[in-house]
N, C-alpha and C positions, 0 to 999 in steps of 0.2 A: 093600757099597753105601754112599757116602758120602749123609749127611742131604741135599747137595743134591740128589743123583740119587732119593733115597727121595722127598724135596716135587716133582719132577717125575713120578714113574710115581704119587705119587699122584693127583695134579690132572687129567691124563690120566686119570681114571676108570678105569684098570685093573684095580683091587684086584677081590680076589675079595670075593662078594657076602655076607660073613662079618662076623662082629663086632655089636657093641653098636648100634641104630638111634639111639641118644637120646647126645648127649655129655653124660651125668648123671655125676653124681662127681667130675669132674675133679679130678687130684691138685695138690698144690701140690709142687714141688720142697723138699726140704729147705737148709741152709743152715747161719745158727750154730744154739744152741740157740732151739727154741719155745717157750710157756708161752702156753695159753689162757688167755679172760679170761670172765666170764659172758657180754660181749657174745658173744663166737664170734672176737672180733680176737685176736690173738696178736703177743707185743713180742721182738724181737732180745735173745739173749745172756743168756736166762734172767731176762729184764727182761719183767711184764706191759705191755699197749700203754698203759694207764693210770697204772700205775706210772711209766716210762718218761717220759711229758708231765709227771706231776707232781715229779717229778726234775731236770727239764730235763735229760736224757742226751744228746738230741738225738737221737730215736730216731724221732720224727711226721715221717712217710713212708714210714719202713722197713717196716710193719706188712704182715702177710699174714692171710688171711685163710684157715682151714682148710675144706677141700671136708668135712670132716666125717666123719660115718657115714652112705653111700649117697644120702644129697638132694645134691642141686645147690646149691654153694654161692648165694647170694643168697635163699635161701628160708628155711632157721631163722638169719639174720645179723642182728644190727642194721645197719641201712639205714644206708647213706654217706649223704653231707652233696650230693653231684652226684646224678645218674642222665640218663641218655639211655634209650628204648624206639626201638627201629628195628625198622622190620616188613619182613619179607620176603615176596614171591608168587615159585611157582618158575616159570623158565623152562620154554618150553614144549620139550620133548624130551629132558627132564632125565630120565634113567633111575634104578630103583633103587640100583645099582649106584653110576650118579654122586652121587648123595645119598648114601649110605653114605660113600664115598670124603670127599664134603665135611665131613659129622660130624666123620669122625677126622681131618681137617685143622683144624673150628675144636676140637676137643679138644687136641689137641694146640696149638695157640695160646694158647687158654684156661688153660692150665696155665700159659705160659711166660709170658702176660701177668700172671698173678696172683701168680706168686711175682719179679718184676720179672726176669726173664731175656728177652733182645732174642727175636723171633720168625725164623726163618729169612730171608735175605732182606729185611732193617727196614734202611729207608734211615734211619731216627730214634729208632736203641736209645736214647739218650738221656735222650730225652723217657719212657719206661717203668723205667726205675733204680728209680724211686719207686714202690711199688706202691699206696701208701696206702690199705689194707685195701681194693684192687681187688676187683670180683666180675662177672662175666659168668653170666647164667642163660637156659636156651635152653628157649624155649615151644613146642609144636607145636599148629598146625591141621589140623583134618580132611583140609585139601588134604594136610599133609606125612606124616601117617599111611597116607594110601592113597597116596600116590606109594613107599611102601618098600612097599607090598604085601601091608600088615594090612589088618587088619578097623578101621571106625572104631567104637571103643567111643560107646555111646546118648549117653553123660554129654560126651562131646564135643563141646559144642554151643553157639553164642553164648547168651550168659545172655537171661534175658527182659528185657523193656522193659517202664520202667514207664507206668503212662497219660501220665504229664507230657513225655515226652522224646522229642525230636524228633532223633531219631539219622540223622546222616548217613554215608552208604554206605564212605565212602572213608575216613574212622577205623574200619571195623571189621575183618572178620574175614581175618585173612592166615594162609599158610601157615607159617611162622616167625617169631617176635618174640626178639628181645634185649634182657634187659634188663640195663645196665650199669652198676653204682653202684661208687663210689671218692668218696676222701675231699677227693680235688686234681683242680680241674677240669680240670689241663695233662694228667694222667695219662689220665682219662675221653678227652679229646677224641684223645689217641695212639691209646686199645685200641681209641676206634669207631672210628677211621680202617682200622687196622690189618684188625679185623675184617671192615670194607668191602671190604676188597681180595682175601679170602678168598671174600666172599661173591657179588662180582659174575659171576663166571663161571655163578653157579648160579642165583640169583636177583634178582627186580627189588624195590627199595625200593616199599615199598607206603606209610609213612606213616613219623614221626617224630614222638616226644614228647621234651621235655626240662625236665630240673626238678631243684628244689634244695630244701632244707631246712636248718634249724638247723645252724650250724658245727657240727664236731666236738668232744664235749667243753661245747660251752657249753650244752648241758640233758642229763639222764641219760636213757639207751636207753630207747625206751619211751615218752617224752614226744608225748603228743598236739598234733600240728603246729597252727600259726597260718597263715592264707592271706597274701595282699598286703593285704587289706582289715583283718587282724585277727583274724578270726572263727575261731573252733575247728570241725572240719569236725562233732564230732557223733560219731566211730563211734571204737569201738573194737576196738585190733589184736592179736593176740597177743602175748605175749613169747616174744622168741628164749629157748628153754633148757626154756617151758615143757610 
């Protein structure tokens, strides 16, 4: 079965209702040599991604990022410098079965976005050559847990509000979120696209966030952000590693 004919019986919801519910882990394609760095980024050809900028090898783009040991990338990473959140609610007569089938299609996406390989069917490979320590992290809600037909665990539940906040309905709770951070905002704006096109047959856009932080390189991992106003938010995050 050629890969085209394999992304058509998959999309068709045929697959048998087997496999992994959550596209966690995804792999990254191999390539020249890897060499990790504390962040979790990794530099072309035995060159760290740090090393590499401070060289001028001309390597900032090329950088991947490793899915790791068993987390989803985007979780223990130093945070890219973009990020887009896109929320999904599934359509209504979406089946187990079709959900499964979606997973291992944005998996399999997911992979090929983050180690800069075009996606099946990319009218703009392109624009994705660069992966610039690309990462895709896939969140589930309650709705998408019992649509494959578990149990929703207790702890899966919107966080509580505090007295002060006046929370509006339609930023909150979806059955799917994406969160998609990269280093180059051309690159970010290809993988949402891309990922949209996966996603639409399944479900409907619920909400969008998008946001940036500190260029790459211009303060070390870990640095406590500034808003547009100045101000330092007050909290602090883990370190990747720790």
């Amino acid at each position: 079965m050629t890969d085209t004919d394999r992304r058509s019986f998959l999309r068709g919801g045929l697959i048998a209702a087997t496999g992994a519910a959550a596209g966690a882990a995804v792999g990254v394609a191999g390539g020249a040599a890897l060499v990790r760095d504390d962040g979790g980024r990794v530099g072309a050809s035995g060159t760290s991604a740090g090393d590499a900028e401070a060289s001028g090898s001309g390597a900032f783009g090329t950088e991947t990022v490793s899915a790791g040991s068993g987390r989803q990338p985007g979780v223990d990473t130093a945070p890219g410098a973009h990020a887009i959140f896109r929320a999904y609610n599934l359509k209504d007569g979406v089946s187990a079965s079709k959900i499964k089938g979606w997973l291992m299609l944005l998996s399999d996406d997911i992979a090929r976005l983050m180690s800069g390989r075009p996606v099946l069917a990319d009218v703009e490979p392109e624009l994705g050559a660069d992966p610039s320590s690309l990462t895709v992290t896939l969140g589930f809600g309650p709705g998408m847990v019992s649509g494959l037909g578990a149990s929703v665990p207790s702890w899966l539940a919107p966080l509580p509000k505090y007295r002060i906040d006046r929370l509006e309905k339609r930023w909150g709770q979806a059955d799917l979120v994406l969160q998609i951070t990269c280093d180059d905002p051309l690159t970010l704006a290809h993988a949402d696209r891309v990922l949209q096109r996966e996603c639409a047959p399944f479900g409907e856009v619920a909400w969008v966030q998008e946001g940036f932080r500190y260029a790459r390189g211009s303060r070390p991992d870990g640095t406590t952000m500034r808003n547009l106003f100045g101000q330092v938010d007050g909290t602090t995050n883990p370190r990747p590693g720790t």
